[in-house]
C-alpha positions in Angstrom: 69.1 25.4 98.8 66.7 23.9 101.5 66.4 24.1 104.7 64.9 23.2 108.2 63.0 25.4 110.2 61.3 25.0 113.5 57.9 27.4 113.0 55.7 27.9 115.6 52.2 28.0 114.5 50.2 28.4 117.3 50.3 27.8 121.3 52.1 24.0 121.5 51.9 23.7 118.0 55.8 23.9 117.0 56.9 22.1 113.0 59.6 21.6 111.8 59.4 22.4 107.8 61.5 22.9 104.6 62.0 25.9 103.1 64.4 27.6 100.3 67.7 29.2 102.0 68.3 32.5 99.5 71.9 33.2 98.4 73.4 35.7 100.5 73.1 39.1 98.8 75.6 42.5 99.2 76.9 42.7 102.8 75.4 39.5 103.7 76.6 36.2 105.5 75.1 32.8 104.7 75.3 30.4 107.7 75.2 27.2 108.9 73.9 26.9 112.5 75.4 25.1 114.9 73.5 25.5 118.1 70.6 28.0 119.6 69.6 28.6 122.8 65.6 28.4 123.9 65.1 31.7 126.1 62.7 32.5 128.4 60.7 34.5 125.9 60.4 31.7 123.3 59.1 29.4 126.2 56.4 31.6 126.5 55.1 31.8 123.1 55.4 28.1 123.1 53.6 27.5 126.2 51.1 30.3 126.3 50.8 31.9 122.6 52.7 35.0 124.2 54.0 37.3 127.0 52.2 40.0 128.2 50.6 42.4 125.1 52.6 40.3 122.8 51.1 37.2 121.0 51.9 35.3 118.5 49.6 36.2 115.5 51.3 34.4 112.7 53.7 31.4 112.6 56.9 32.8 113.2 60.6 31.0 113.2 61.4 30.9 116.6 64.8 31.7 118.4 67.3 34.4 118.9 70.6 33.2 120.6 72.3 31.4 118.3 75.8 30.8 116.4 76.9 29.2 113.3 79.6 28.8 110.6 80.1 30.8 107.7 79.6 29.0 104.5 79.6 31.9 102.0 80.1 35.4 102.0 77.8 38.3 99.5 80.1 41.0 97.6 81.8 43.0 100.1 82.1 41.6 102.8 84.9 41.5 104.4 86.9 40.7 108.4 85.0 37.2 108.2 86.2 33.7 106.8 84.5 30.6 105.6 84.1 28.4 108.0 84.7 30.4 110.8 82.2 30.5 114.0 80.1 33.6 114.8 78.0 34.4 117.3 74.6 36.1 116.1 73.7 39.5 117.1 69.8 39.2 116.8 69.1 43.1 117.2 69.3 45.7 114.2 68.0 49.4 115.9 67.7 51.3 112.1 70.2 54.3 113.1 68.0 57.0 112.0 64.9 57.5 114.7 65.2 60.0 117.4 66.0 57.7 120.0 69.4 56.2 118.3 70.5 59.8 117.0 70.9 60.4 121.1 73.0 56.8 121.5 69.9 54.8 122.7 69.5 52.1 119.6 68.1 50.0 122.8 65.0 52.2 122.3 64.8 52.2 119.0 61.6 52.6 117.3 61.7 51.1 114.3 63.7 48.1 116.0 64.2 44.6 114.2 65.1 41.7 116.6 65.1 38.1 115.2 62.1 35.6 116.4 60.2 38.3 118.2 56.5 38.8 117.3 56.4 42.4 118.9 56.0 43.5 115.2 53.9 42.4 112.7 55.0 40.7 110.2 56.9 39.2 113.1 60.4 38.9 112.9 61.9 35.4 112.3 64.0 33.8 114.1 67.4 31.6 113.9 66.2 28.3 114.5 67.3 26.5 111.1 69.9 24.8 109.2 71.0 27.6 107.0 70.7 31.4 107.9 71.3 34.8 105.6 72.0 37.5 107.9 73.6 40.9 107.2 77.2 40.5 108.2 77.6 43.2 110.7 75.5 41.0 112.9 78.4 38.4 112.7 81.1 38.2 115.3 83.8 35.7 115.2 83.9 33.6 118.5 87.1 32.1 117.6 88.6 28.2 118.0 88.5 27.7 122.0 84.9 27.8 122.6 81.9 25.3 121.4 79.2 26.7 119.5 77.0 26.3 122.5 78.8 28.4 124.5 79.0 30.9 121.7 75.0 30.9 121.4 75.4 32.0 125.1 76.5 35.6 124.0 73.2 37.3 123.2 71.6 36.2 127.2 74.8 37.3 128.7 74.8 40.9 126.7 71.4 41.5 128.6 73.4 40.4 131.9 76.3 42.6 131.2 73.8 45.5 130.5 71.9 45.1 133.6 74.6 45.0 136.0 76.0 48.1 134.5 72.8 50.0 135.3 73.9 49.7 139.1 77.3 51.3 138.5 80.8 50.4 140.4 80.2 46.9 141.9 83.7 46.7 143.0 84.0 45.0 146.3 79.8 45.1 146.5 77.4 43.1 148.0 74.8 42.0 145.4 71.4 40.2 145.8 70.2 38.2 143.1 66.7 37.0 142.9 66.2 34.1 140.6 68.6 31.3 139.5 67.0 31.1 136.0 69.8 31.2 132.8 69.6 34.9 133.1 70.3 35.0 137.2 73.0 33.0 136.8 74.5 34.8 133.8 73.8 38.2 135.8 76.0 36.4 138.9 78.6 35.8 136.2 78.6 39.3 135.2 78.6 41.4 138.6 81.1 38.7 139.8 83.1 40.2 136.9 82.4 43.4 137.8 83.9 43.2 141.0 81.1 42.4 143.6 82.8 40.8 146.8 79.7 38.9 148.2 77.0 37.5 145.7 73.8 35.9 147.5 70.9 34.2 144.9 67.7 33.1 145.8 65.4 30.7 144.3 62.5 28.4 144.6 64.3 25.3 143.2 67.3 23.4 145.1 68.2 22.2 140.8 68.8 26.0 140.1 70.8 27.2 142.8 73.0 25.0 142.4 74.8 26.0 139.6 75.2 29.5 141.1 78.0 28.8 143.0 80.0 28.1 139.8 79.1 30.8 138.3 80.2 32.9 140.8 77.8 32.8 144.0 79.2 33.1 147.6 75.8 32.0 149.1 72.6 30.5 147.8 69.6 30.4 149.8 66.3 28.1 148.6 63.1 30.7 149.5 60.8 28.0 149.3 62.4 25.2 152.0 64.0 28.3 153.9 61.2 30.9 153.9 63.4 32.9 156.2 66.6 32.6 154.9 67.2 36.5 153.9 65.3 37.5 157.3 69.5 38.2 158.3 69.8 40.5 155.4 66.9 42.5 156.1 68.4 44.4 159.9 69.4 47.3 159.9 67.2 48.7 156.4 68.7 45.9 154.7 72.7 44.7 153.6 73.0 44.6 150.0 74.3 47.7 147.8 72.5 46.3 144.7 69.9 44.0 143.8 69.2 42.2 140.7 65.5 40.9 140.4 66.0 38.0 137.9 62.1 36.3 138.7 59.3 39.0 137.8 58.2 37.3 141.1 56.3 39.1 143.7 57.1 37.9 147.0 60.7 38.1 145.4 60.5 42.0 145.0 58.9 42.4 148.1 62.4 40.5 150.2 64.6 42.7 147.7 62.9 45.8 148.5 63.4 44.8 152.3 67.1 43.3 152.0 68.3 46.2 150.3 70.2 49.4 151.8 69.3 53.1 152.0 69.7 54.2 149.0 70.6 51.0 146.8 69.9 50.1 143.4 67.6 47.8 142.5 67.9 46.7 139.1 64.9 45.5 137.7 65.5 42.6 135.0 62.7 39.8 134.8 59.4 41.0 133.4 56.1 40.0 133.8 52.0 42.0 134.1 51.5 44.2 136.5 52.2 43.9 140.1 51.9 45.3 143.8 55.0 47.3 144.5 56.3 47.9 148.1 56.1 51.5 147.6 56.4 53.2 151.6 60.1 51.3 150.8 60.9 52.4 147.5 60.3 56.0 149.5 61.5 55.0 152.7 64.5 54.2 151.4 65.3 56.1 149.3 65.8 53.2 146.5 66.9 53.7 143.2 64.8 51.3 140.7 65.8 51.1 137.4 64.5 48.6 134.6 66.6 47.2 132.2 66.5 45.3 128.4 68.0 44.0 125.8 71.7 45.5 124.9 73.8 47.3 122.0 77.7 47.3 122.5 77.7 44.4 125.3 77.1 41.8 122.7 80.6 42.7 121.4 81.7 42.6 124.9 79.8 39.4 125.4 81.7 37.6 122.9 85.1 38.7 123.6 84.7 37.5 127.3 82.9 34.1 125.9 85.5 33.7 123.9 88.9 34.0 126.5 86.7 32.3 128.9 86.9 35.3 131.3 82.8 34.4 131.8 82.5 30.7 131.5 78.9 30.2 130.7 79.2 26.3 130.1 77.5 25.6 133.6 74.0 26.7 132.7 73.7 24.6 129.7 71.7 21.7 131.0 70.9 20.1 127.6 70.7 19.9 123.9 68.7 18.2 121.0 68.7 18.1 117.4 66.2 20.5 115.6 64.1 17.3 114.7 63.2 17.2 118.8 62.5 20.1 118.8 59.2 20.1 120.7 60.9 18.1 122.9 63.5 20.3 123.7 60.7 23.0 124.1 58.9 20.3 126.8 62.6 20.4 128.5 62.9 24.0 128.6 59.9 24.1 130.6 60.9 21.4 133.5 62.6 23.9 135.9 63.4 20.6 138.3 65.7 19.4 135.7 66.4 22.1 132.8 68.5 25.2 132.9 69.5 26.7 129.6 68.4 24.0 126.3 69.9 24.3 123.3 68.9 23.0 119.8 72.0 21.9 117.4 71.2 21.7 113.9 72.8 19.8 110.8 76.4 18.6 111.3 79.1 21.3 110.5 82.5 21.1 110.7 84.7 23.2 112.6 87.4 25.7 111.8 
């Protein structure tokens, strides 16, 4: 069986091909996508060939947030249906190495993750008609939700595992620096977990304002209003936890300044090396911590996708078929107009 592919070849040079769809062996799950999500990640080996140390050495399938309906199942598998939508867990830690025999798969070393060119051969992606995944990466989204909104779950697993690196946010007041998909799903998540007061900063009047619907009590535009967290910053600061959504600079600097003794500053948008405030980190007394990827919130992720207790349909600004792709890609890019852009792929129908 054939199907379409978006490859990326090189920097700006995104196809769209035919290839052969195998039959879905022992274990496995052949689906038909219904929609992907372009992250921040895939923009950059779009626009730039790469992030950081990792480039793009080989064409590679792009995408990794994605869902799709199940169109056959391989010998033994079993808890899915045909036709059913799933949402597609793009991460498989192998279990064995020493860092997942101590409950860390995040670190794990021999770590596969669809459309991700850390290794090589890179990993490909989910961008296509037809996909044959292994069928514990499968997890039924259920009837009330689009398959948009289901392609939502693997950014809003990274959310959900960042704000649980800054413990209780019950009744908190939380910084969040950045309005990109990922700010806003991080809002989402610590307004979930409780936090009373949520304030988000950005550069760009477009992306704040969606945080209020997604759970924002104040927005504050950094770049028209260059002062605007000047109020925060008395008294050694006024916010219990910051999220730092923008890998931006000046945007540490401000959270570093607007956070309290001995906050936590949780450390989620990445980007090369940078000058670090570092008589406030001691000063302070701050707690820093980074944070990627996810294991078990993608199952936690789905469920709250799927009762809408986190509605994630705000950030999804747009959507093309997988022949536009490159457009889609161009979209992505436009910050002015584009939040979260989705491809859709071949016409399914619903269970």
């Amino acid at each position: 069986m054939q199907t379409r592919v978006a490859r990326l070849h090189a920097q700006r040079d995104l196809r769209v091909e035919t290839l052969i769809s195998p039959d879905p062996g022992p274990g496995e799950v052949l689906l038909r996508m219904a929609a992907g999500g372009i992250c921040g990640s895939d923009l950059h080996y779009y626009q730039d060939g790469g992030f950081g140390p990792v480039r793009v050495r080989e064409p590679i399938i792009a995408g990794h947030e994605a869902s799709g309906f199940v169109e056959a199942l391989g010998a033994g598998v079993s808890g899915l249906e045909l036709g059913q939508l799933v949402a597609v867990n793009p991460s498989q830690p192998c279990g064995n190495c020493q860092y997942c025999r101590i409950d860390q798969p995040i670190h794990c070393l021999d770590m596969h993750f669809m459309g991700s060119a850390m290794r090589l051969p890179h990993e490909n992606g989910m961008f296509r008609d037809r996909l044959v995944v292994p069928a514990i990466r499968c997890h039924p989204v259920g009837n009330g939700v689009s398959p948009g909104e289901a392609a939502c779950a693997e950014p809003l697993a990274v959310c959900l595992h960042a704000v649980a690196q800054a413990g209780d946010l019950s009744g908190r007041k939380v910084l969040v620096t950045g309005a990109g998909p990922i700010g806003l799903l991080t809002v989402a998540a610590a307004r979930h977990a409780g936090a009373a007061t949520i304030v988000v900063t950005d550069l760009a009047d477009a992306a704040l304002s969606r945080a209020p619907s997604m759970g924002a009590t104040e927005t504050i535009n950094v770049a028209s209003n260059p002062d605007g967290l000047l109020p925060f910053q008395e008294n050694k600061g006024s916010f219990d936890a910051v999220f730092e959504c923008s890998a931006s600079g000046p945007a540490l600097r401000s959270a570093f300044a607007a956070i309290k003794p001995r906050g936590t500053l949780v450390q989620v948008g990445v980007t090369g090396d940078m000058t670090i405030p570092l008589n406030a980190l001691v000063g302070k007394e701050i707690v820093w911590r980074g944070s990627q990827r996810f294991h078990a919130e993608f199952a936690k992720s789905v469920d709250l996708i799927a009762r809408r207790r986190i509605d994630v349909r705000p950030i999804i600004s747009h959507s093309f078929p997988l022949d536009a792709v490159t457009d889609a890609f161009e979209q992505a890019g436009d910050r002015s107009r584009a939040c979260k852009v989705q491809i859709t792929f071949e016409q399914t129908e619903e269970a």
